[in-house]
N, C-alpha and C positions, 0 to 999 in steps of 0.2 A: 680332798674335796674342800671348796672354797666357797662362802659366801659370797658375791659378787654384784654392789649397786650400780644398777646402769644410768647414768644420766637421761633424761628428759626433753627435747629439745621442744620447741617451740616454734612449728611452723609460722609459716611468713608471706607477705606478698613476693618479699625478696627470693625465694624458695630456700632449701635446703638439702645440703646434700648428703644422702643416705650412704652416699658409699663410705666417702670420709670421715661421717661420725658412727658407722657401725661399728660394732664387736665382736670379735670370730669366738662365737661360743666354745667352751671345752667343755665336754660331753658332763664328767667328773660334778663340776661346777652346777650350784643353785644361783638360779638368776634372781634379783627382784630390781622393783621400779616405782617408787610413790606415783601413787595414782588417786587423780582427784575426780575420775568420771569422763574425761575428755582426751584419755591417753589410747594410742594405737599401737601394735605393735610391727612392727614391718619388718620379717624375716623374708631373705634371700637363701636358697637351697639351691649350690653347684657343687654339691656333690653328685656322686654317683646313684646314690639311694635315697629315698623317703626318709623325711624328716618327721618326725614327730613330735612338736611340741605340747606340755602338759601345762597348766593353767591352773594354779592350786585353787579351789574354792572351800575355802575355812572355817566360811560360816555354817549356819541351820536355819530351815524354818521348821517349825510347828518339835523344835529339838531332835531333827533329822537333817541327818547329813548332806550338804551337797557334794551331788557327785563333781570331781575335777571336768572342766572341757577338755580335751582331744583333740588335739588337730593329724590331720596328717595332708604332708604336702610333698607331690612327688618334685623327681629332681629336674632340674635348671629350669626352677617356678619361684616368682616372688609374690608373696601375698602379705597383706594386712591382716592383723587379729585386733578384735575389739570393738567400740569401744569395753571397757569391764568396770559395771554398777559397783563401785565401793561395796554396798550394802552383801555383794555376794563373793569378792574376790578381795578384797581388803585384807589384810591379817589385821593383830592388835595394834601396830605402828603403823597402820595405811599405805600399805603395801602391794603388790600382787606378786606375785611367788611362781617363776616359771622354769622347768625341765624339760632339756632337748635329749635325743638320743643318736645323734647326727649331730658331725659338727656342720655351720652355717655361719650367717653373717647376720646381726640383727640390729634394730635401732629401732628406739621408742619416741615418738613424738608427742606433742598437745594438740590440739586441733581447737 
């Protein structure tokens, strides 16, 4: 199991292209992403089965936990996730922290 920072990219009028800068996640593998409030994340699922990605939420209010988001995305579906409020998916380095259980294709933007 590997840490793994995913680059950022920075939409554009020029556009950009999601296939060429995606990442074929492995399964094994924790994702993250610095995020400053304006990041999405755009996962591609051609697989065979439901993806599921987890979306760590780290912080608390009132010193209660929040619960992770869930996604679940069936197969040869592309969706966006996001955007994710710092204040709630942040870690201590400004981070967001994500787990797939399906490999896929994914790629994080700014908007």
């Amino acid at each position: 199991m590997a840490d793994v920072t995913l680059t950022v990219y920075d939409v554009a009028r020029t556009g950009i292209d999601l296939t060429t800068n995606g990442t074929v996640i492995v399964v094994a593998n924790v994702y993250y992403f610095p995020n400053d409030g304006r990041c999405l994340v755009y996962l591609n699922n051609a697989t065979g089965s439901t993806v599921v990605p987890t979306f760590v939420t780290p912080n608390t209010v009132d010193g209660l936990a929040i619960g992770d988001k869930v996604g679940s995305q069936l197969t040869a579906r592309a969706y966006f996730y996001g955007p994710f409020p710092p204040s709630i998916y942040n870690d201590a380095s400004g981070r967001v922290q994500m787990s797939f259980n399906q490999t896929a294709d994914v790629t994080v933007i700014r908007v």
